[in-house]
N, C-alpha and C positions, 0 to 999 in steps of 0.2 A: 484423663490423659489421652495423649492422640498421638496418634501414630501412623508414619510413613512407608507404605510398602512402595519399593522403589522398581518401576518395570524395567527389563533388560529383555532389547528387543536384538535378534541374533540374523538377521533377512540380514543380507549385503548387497548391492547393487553396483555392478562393476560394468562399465563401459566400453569397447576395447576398440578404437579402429585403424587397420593396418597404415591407412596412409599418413595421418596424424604420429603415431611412431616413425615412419620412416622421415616425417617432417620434422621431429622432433633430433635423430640424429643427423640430419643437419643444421639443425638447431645449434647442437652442440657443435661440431663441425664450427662454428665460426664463432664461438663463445670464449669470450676473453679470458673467462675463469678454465686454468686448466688441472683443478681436480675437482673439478664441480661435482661427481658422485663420490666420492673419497674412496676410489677402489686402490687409491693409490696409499690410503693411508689417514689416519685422522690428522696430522700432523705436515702432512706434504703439499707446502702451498697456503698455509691453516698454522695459526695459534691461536691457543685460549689462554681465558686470563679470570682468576676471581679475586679481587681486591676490597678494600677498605669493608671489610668483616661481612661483604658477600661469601655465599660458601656453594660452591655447585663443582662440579666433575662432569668428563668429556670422556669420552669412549666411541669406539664402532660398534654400530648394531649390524650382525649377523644374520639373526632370525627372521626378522618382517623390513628388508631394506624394501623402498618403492620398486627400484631398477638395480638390475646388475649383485653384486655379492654383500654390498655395504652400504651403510649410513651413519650420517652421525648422531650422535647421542647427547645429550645435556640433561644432567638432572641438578636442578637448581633448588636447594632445602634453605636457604637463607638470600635475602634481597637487602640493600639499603634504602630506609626508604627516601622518598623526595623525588622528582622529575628529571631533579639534574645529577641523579646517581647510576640513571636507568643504567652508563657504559661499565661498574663494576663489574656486571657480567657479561662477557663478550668473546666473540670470535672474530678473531681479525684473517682478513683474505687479503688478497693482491692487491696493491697497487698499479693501477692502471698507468702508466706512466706519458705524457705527452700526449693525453685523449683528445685533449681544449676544451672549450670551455663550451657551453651552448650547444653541445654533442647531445643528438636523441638517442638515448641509450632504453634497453629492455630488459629488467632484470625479473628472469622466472624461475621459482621452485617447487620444488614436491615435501610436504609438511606432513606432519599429524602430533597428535599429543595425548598425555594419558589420561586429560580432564578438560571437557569443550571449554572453551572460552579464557584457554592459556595464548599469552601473546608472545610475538618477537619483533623487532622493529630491524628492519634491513636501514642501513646507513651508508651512503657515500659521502666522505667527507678525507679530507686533508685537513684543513682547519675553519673550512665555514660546514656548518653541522644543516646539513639535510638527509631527511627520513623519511620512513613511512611505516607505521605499524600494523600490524595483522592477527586478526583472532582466527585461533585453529580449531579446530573438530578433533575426532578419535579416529578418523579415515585419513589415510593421502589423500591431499588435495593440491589443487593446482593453485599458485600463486602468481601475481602477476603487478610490477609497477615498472612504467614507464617515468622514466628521468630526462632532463635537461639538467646538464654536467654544468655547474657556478665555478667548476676550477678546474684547472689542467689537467691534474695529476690526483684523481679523488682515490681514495683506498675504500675497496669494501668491507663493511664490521655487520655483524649479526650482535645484537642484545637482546637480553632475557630480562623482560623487566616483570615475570610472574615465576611465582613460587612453581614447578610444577617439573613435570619430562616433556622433553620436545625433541621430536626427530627431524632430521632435514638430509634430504637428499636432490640431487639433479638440478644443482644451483647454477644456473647461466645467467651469463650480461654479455650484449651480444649491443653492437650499432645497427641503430636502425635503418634502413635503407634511406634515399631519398622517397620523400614523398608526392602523391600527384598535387598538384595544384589545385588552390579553391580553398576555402575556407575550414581549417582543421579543426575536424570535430574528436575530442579524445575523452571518450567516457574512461571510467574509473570505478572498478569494480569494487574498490576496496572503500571505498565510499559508499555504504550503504545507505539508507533515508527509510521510509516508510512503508512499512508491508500491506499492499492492496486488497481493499475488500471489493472491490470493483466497480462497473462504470455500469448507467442503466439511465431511467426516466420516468416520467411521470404519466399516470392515465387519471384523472381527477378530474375535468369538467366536460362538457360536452360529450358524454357518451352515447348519449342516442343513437346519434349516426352509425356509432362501429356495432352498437346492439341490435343493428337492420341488416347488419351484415349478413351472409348465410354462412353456416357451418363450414363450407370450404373456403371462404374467404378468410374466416376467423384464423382457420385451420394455415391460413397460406400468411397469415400476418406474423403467427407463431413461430414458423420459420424462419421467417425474416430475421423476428428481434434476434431470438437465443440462437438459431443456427447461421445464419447469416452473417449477422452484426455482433454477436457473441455479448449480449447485452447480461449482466451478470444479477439485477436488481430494478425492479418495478417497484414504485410509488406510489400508493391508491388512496385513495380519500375514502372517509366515513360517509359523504355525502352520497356515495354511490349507495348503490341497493347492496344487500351482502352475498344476494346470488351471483353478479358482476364482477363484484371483489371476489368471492372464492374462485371463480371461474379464474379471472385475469392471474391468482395467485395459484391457482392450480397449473394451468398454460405454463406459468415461468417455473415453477418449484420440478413439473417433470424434465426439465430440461435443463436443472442444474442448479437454478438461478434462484434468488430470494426474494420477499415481500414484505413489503413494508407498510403499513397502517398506519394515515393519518389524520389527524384531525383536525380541522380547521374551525370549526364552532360544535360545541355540544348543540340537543333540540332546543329550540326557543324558551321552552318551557325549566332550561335549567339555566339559563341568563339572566342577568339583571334587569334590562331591556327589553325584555320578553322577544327577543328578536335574535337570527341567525346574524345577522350585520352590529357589526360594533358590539358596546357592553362589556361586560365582564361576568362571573359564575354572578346566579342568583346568593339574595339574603336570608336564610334560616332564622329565627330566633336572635336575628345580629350577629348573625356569623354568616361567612361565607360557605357558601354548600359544598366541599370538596366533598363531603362522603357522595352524593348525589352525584357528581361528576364519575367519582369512581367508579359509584355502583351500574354507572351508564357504561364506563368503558368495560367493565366486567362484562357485562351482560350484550353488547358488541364484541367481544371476543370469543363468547360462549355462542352466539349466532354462526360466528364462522369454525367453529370445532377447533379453533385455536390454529389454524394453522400456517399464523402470521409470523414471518422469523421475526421480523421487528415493527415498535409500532412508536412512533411519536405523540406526544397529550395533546400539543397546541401546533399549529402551523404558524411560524411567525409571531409569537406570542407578544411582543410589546409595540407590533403596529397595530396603530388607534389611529383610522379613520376618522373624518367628522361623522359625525351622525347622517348627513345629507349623501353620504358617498355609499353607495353598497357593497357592500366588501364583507363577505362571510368572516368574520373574526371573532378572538373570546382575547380580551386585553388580562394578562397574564405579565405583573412586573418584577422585578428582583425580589424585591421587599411587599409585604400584605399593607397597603393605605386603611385607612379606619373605613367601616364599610358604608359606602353612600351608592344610591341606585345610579345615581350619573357618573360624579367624579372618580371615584373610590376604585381600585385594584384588588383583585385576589390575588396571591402571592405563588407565583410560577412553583418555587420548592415544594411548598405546601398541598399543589394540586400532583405532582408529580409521586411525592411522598403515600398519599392517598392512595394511588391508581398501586403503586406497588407495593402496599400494604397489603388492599383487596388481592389482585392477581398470583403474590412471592408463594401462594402455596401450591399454586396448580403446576403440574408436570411439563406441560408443554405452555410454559410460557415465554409469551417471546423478550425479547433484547429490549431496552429503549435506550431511542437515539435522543437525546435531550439537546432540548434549548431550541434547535430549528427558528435562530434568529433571522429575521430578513433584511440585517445587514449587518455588517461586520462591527458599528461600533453596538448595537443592539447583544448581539452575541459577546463582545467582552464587558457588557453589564450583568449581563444574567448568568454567564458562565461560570464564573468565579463562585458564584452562590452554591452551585449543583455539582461542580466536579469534583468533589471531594466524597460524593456519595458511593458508596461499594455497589452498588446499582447499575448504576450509570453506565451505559457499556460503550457508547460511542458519541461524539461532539456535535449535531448538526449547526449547519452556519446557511446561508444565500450570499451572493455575489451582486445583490442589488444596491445602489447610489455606490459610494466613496469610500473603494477598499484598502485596507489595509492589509493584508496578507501576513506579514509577521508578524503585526499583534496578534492576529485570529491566532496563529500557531505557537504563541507562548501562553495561551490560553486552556491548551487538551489540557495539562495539568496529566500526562500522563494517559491520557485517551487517543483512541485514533478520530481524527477529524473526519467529518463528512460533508461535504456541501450538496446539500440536497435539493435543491431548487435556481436555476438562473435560466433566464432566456430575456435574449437580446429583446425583446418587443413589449416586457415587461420594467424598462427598467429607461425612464425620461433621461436621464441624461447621456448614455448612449446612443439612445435614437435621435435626441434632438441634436447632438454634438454632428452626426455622421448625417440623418435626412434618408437613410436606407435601413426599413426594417428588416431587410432578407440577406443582410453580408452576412454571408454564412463563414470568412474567415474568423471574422470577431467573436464565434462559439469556439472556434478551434483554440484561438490565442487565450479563451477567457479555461479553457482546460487547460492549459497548458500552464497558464500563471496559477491556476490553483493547484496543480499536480505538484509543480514546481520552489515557488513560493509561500505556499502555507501547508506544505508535508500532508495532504488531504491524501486520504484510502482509498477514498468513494468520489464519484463525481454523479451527479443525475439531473441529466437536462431538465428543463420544462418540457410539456407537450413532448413525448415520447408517442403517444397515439393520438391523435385530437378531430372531433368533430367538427365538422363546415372551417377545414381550414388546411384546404387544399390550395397550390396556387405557390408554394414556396414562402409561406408567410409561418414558420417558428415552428413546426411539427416536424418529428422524423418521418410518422407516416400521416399526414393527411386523410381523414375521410370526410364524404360527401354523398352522405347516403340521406335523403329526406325522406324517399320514397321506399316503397320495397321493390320498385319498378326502375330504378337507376341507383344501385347501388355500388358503388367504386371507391378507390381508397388509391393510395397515390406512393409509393416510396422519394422524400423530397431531400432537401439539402442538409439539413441535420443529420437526418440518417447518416449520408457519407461521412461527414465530419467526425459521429461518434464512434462508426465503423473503424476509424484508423488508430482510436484508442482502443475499443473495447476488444477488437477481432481478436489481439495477439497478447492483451494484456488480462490475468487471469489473477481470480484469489489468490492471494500468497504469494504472488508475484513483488518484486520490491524495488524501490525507485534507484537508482545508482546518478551518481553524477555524472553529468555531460558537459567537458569545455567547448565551445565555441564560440566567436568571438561574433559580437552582433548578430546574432541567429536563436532562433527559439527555438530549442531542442531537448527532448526527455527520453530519459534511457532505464530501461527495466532488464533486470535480471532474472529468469522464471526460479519458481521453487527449488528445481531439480537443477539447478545450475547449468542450463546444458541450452540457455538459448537467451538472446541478447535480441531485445529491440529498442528501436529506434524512432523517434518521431520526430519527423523536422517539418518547420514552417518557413515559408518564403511567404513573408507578409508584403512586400514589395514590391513594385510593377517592372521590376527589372529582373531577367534570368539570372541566378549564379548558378555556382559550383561549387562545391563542401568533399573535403578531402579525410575520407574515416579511417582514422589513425588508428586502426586493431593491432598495433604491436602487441604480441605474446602471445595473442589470442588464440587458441586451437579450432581457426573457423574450419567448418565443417561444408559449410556451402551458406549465401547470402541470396536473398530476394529482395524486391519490393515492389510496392504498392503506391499509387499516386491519385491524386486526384487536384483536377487543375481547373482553372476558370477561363473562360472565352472574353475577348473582348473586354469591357469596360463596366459590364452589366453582372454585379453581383449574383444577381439572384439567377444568375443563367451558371449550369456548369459542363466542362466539357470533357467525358472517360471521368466522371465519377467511378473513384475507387477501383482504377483497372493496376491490373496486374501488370509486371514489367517484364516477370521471370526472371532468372538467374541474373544477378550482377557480380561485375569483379570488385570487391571492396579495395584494389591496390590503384583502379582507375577512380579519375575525378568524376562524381556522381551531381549531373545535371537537376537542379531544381528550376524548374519555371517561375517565369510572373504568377505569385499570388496560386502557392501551388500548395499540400500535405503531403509528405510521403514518408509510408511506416519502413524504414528497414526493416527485413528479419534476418538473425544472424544466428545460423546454429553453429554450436559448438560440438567437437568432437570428442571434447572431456570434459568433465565436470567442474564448475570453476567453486569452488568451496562449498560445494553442496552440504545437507543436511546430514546428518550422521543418525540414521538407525540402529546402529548398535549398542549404545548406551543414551538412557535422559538419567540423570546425576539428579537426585534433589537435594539443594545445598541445608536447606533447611528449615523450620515449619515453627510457625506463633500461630497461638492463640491468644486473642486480646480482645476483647469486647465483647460483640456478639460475632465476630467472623474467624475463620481459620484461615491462614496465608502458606503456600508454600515459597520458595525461589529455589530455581532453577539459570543456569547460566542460560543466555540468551542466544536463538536459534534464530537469525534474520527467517522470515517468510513460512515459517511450517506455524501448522496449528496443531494444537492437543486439546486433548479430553481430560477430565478429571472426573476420578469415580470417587465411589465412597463407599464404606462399610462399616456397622455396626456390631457384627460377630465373624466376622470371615466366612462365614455359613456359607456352601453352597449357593449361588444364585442370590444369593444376597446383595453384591457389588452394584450401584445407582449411581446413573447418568446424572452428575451436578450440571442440570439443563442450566442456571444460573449465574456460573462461575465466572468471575469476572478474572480479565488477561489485561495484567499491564505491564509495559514494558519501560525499566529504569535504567539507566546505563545499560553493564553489561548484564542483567537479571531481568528472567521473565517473573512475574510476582503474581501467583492464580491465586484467586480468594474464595473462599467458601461463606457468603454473606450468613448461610443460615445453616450450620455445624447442629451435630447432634447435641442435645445437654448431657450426656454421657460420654463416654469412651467411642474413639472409634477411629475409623483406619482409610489411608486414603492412597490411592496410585492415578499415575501418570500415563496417561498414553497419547502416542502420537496419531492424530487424526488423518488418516490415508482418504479420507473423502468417501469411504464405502461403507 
């Protein structure tokens, strides 16, 4: 029997800044709602209503109102169910009377609830029904949705369409001012998407050059990536020596960041082919050799002291090369073909299954990012197969030929997505379509369509460090070291590009949606709720102007960052990645011909941040060989799962293996490999220390 010890964590984190209140009463000062803190009464300005055998009560809270002496209170113990029941329970507010129609209106409140992941839907409506719903914490939090008024005369309703208590206070709707001019861009915070595992790149062929380097060069590249570029995740091949790889994973892992292990062909000697190009795993006895494969990856893992956070089997696993083309590969296909040394496939599951048979007992074993197709319909052949394994911890995909983007992302199956490999110089029909292998916009757009379009965590260019391939040809850093008599290395165009994602956007961080109308734009919300960025592209050869619609928002202060191109000549760029300093977000924000620029936008309060003071475990199976818990689901924070056998003292272990997925409104951690006895498991939130 198994059991749940539930952690209750008691840290609060409160934010306070004087001028952000004094903004906020004038907030109120011009807010249509006039008993938006109910100090006037639960009733004044305000009815409630529970019908058709809803059953909830309304009351002021007292004790813990956000502001001022009161709040309101809802405890709703019965719901009807169905979608179109949700207004049984409600609170009806003012009528706005003679607003019109097409009115930009700003409705903000202060929430919390006595169970995360209790909802309310705010409603303006007369008689055409527009909404927006919202999942709460166990903290005040700040709410926020911006409206375009469909009718004259809309009435505000508050609905409880969850069983639970829900507080609300400091409700305003307030007109939005006129806006500046240029193209309105209005993220939306309540539009959550994807929690980032972060952005980074690859070091896998041509090392020599950067291994001529000297120690302070090394030393000066390191900074670059993680302090510079804020580079989150390196890429290394098995082909490298394992002194390089530990090295290059030791460099990123002190400075935050994580490594990845991959492999592109097993040695020769465990192929069919006898060869690192083409092939498939060798023939045993008429089987294919997965134990031998395994027992290779084990024994590469055990070289590097294991201290790879994650590691991929195959790179690209169902591109097959002709024989005549050299190409490190091991042909790895959905399904095992009957074994023949030319024709015949070893079976991608199969080698996978192996490699985490061998490794599922060691303590520090890393993650795997499975499938690592090199195209997107290759990845929804083989995906389908592998994601259903408790294993499994993340989707790799490439961005090379004829993408599909929503298929890729109806594919996790419940995983976070990775695209782990694209560069424009790899990939014929961008280059031959375009005639310029160095447009270094065409990385930025090909991030932004995968940020954007297929809910991807990870992004990791090609060539992040690359040898003899300086010059602006596909490298973030170029070197050019032959000799140990000229050795030099180059910060080139990639770099800047990746810099405007990776600098401000951090694990945990999570995608939020962004409107604007013909412009490519991604918007992240950090962990801690308390900072908003922005990424716009001006793909164009013509200047505009974009107009950033923050209603409600408690900006705190805005910057940004640009980087713009000269002339006509791609591979030329001019004030890579300069700073602008301070901007007004109420002024029209200039974007150039063929320009990047990251807004940064802090906030002065938290905009639904994560709640430390309670994780709720809803509740725990055991079915097969794994344990599951669920938990209501916490956009952008990570956790830990321990475990325990006797409660013993010191007893409590790091489930290094614990797979996190995330269903609706449920986080669902699984324990692949549970004790065969009794035993006891808790929850903790991962502070990153």
């Amino acid at each position: 029997m198994f059991h749940v010890n539930t952690v209750v964590f008691t840290k609060i984190h409160r934010l306070i800044a004087v001028f952000f209140i004094l903004g906020a009463e004038l907030l109120h000062a011009q807010s249509l709602v006039p008993n938006g803190g109910f100090e006037s009464g639960a009733n004044t300005g305000w009815s409630h209503n529970a019908s058709g055998g809803a059953i909830a009560s309304f009351s002021l809270e007292t004790a813990q109102p956000y502001a001022g002496t009161r709040a309101l209170k809802n405890v709703t113990t019965s719901v009807v169910s169905g979608t179109s029941n949700i207004w049984r329970v409600q609170t009806l507010g003012p009528t706005f009377t003679n607003l019109g129609t097409g009115r930009s209106t700003c409705i903000t409140f202060r929430a919390r609830a006595a169970k995360t992941g209790t909802k309310v839907r705010f409603v303006m409506q007369t008689n055409n029904y527009v909404f927006q719903d919202f999942t709460l914490s166990t903290a005040w939090s700040y709410y926020i949705w911006n409206h375009n008024t469909v009718e004259s005369s809309p009435r505000l309703r508050i609905q409880y369409p969850s069983v639970g208590t829900v507080w609300l206070d400091d409700i305003s709707v307030v007109v939005n001012p006129t806006p500046p001019a240029g193209i309105a861009v209005t993220p939306n915070l309540s539009a959550r998407r994807q929690i980032m595992d972060g952005i980074g790149g690859s070091v896998a062929f041509n090392t020599t050059h950067y291994q001529n380097l000297s120690v302070t060069q090394k030393d000066a590249i390191e900074n670059l990536l993680y302090v510079d570029c804020g580079v989150d995740i390196v890429r290394l091949r098995t082909g490298n020596s394992d002194t390089l790889n530990n090295e290059l994973a030791m460099r990123a892992q002190r400075n935050g960041a994580k490594s990845l292990l991959t492999c592109w062909s097993p040695p020769a000697s465990l192929k069919s082919n006898n060869s690192i190009n083409s092939g498939t795993l060798r023939i045993v006895s008429g089987q294919y050799d997965y134990a031998g494969f395994a027992d290779w990856w084990y024994d590469r893992l055990a070289a590097s002291n294991w201290m790879h956070d994650y590691i991929s089997i195959v790179n690209e696993p169902m591109y097959d090369p002709a024989p005549a083309v050299t190409k490190e590969t091991c042909r790895l296909f959905p399904t095992q073909t009957v074994p023949a040394s030319v024709t015949g496939s070893a079976s991608y599951k199969l080698a996978l299954e192996a490699v985490h048979n061998k490794i599922k007992n060691e303590p520090n074993k890393p993650q795997f990012i499975a499938v690592d197709a090199h195209d997107h319909s290759s990845f929804k052949s083989i995906g389908p197969t592998i994601s259903g394994l408790s294993f499994v911890n993340h989707m790799g995909f490439h961005n090379y030929g004829t993408n599909d983007f929503t298929g890729v992302k109806n594919n996790y199956n419940g995983h976070r997505g990775w695209m782990t490999e694209w560069g424009q110089d790899r990939n014929p029909e961008v280059v031959g379509s375009i005639g310029i292998k160095e447009d270094w916009m065409l990385l930025a757009k090909n991030i932004h369509d995968t940020l954007v379009l297929s809910d991807a965590s990870a992004y990791l260019c090609w060539r992040m460090v690359h040898g003899a391939n300086t010059g602006q040809v596909w490298a973030m850093i170029g070197v050019n070291a032959p000799t140990t008599t000229n050795r030099q290395y180059a910060v080139q165009n990639a770099f800047h590009v990746v810099k405007h994602y990776a600098k401000e956007i951090s694990p945990g961080d999570q995608r939020v949606d962004v409107t604007a109308t013909n412009l490519s734009i991604s918007g992240f919300i950090d962990s801690t709720g308390s900072k908003l960025t922005l990424i716009a592209l001006n793909e164009g050869t013509t200047a505009i102007s974009i107009s950033l619609r923050l209603s409600g928002l408690p900006v705190a202060s805005a910057a940004a960052f640009q980087t713009t191109q000269t002339g006509t000549n791609a591979a030329t760029l001019i004030n890579p990645y300069q700073a602008l300093g301070s901007i007004d977000p109420n002024q029209s924000q200039p974007l150039p011909a063929r320009s990047m620029t990251t807004y940064v936008i802090s906030l002065s309060e938290t905009i639904n941040p994560y709640d430390p003071e309670l994780l709720v475990v809803d509740w725990i199976q055991h079915y097969g060989d794994r344990v599951s818990l669920g938990m209501p689901l916490q956009p952008g924070q990570n956790f830990i799962l321990w475990k325990s056998i006797n409660l013993a003292a010191g007893s409590w272990q790091k489930v290094t293996h614990a797979v996190f997925l995330e269903s609706e409104d449920q986080l669902i951690i699984t324990d692949p490999s549970p004790e065969t006895g009794r035993g006891f498991y808790r929850v903790q939130h991962d502070t990153g220390l």
